[in-house]
SERO-4910 file (N, C-alpha, C, O; in steps of 0.05 Angstrom, whole numbers):
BEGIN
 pado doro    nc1    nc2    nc3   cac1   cac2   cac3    cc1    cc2    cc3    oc1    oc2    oc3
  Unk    A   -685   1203   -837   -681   1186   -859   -685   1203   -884   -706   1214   -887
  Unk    A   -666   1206   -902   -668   1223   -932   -668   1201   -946   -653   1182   -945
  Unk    A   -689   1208   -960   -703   1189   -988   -691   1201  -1018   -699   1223  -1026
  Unk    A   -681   1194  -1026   -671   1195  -1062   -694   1194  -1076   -712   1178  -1073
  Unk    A   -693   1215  -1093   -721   1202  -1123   -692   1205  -1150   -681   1222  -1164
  Unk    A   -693   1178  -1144   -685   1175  -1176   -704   1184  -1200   -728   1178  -1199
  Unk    A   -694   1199  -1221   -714   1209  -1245   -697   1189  -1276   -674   1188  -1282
  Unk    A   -718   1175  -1288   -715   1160  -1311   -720   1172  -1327   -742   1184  -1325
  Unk    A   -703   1177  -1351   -710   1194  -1376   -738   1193  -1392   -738   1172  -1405
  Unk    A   -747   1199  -1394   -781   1205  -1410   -776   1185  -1437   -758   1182  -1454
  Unk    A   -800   1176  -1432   -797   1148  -1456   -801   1160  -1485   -824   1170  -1489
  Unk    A   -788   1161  -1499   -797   1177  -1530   -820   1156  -1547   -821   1136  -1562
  Unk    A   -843   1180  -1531   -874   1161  -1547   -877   1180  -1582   -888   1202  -1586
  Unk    A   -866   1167  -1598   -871   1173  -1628   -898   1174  -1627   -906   1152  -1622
  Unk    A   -919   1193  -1630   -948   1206  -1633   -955   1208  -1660   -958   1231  -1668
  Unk    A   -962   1180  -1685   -971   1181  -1712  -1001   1192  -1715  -1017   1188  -1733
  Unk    A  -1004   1203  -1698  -1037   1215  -1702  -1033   1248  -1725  -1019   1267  -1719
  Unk    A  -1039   1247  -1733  -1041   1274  -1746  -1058   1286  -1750  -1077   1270  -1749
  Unk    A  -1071   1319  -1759  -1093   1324  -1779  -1088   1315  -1802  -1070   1299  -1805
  Unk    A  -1106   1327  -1825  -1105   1322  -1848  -1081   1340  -1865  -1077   1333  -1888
  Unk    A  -1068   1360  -1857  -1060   1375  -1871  -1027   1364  -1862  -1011   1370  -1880
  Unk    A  -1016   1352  -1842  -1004   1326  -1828  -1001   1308  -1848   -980   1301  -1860
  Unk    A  -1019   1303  -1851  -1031   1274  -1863  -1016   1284  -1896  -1000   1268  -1906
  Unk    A  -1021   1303  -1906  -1009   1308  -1935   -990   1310  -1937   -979   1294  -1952
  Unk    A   -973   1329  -1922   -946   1332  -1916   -925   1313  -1905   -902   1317  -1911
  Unk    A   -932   1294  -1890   -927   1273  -1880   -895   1259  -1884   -876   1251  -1870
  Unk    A   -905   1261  -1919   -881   1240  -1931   -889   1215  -1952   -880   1208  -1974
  Unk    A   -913   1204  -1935   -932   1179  -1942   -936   1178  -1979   -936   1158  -1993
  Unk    A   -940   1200  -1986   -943   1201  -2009   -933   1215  -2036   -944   1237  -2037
  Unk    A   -918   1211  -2059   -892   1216  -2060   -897   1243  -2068   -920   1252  -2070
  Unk    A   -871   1260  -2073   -861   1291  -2067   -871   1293  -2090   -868   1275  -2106
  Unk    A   -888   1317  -2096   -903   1329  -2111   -925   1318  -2126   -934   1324  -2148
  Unk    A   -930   1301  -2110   -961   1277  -2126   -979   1272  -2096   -991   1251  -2093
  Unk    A   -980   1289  -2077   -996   1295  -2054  -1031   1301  -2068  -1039   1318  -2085
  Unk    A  -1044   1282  -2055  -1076   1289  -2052  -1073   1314  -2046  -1055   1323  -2032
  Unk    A  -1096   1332  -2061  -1114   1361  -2041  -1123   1351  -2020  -1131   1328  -2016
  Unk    A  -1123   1371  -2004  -1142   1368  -1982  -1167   1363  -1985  -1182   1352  -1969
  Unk    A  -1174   1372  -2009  -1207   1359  -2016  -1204   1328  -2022  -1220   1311  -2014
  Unk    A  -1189   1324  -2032  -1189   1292  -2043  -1192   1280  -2016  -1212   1265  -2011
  Unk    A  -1170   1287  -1996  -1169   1268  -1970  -1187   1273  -1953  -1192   1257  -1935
  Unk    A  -1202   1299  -1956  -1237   1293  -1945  -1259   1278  -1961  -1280   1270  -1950
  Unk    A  -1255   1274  -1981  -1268   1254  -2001  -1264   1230  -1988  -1283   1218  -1979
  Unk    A  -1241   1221  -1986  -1231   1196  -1976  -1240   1190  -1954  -1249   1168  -1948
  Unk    A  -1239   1210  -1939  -1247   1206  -1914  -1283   1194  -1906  -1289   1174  -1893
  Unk    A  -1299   1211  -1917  -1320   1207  -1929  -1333   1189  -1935  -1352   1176  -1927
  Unk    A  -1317   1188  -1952  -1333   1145  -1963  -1317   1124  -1955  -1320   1101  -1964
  Unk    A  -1299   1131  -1936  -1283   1116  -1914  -1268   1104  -1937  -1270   1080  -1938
  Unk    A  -1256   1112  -1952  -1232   1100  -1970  -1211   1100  -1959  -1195   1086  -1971
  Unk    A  -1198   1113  -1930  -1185   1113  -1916  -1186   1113  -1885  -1206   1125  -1876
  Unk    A  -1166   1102  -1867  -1180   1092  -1846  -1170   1129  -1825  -1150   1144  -1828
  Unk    A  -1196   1130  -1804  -1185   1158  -1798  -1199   1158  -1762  -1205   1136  -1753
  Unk    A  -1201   1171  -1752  -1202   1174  -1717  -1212   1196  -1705  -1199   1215  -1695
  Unk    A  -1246   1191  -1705  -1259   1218  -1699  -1268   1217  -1662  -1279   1201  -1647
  Unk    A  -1254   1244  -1658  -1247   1250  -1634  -1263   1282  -1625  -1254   1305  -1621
  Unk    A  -1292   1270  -1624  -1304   1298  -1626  -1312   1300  -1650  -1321   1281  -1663
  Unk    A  -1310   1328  -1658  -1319   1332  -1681  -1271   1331  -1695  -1256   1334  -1714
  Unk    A  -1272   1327  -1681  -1235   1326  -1699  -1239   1303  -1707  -1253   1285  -1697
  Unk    A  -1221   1304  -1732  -1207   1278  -1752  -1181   1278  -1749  -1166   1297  -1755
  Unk    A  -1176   1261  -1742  -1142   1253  -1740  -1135   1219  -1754  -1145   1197  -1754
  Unk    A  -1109   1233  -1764  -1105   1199  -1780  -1081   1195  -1767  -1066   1212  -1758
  Unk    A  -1078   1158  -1768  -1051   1147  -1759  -1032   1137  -1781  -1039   1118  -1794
  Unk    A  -1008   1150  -1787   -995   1148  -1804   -985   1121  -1812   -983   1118  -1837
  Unk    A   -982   1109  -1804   -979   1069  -1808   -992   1062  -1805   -984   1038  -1804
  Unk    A  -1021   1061  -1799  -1044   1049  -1804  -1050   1056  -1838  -1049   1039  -1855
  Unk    A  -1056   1083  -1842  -1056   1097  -1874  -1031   1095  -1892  -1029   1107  -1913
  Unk    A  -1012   1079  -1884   -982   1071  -1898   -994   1040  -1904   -996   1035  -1928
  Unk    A  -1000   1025  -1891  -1009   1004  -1885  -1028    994  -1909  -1025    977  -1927
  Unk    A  -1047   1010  -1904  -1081   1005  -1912  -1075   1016  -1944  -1089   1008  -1962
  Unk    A  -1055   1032  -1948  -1051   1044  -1987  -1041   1023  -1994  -1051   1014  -2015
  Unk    A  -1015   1005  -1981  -1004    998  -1990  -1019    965  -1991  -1010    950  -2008
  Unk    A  -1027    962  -1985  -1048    940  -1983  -1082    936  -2002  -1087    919  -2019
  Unk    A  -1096    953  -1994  -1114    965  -2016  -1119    985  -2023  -1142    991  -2021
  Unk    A  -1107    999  -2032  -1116   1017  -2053  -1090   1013  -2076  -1073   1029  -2083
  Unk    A  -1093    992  -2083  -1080    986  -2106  -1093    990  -2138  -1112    976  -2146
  Unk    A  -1084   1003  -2150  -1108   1011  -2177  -1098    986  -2196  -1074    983  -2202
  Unk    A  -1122    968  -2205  -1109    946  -2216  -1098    956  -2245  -1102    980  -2252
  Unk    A  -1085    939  -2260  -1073    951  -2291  -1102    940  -2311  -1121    925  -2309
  Unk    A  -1088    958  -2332  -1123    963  -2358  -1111    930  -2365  -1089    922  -2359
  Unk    A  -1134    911  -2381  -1128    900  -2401  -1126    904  -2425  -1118    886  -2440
***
């Protein structure tokens, strides 16, 4: 008896985890008005932004941090 293995194409898992230097380059934030890398460890820091410690690694999820700017961190206008 000969058995067949059918093979199914590999599911395309989009991976939004990034580092921080990921995280700047990204896109997320517009072309030439990117945080330093110090800022987005600041952020990170006083949890101004949401991030995924794995060890001693930081990794952020790009639509969670698309999400969470566009939601609160809104700078209100002066009166």
């Amino acid at each position: 008896m000969q058995t067949t293995t059918t093979h199914t194409a590999p599911c395309a898992i989009t991976n939004t985890m990034t580092d921080i230097t990921g995280l700047r380059l990204s896109g997320i934030f517009p072309a030439g008005r990117e945080p330093s890398i110090r800022t987005l460890r600041e952020w990170t820091k006083l949890r101004r932004i949401p991030y995924h410690k794995v060890g001693h690694f930081v990794y952020y999820d790009l639509a969670e941090i698309a999400a969470h700017i566009r939601t609160k961190l809104k700078v209100p206008a002066r009166a």
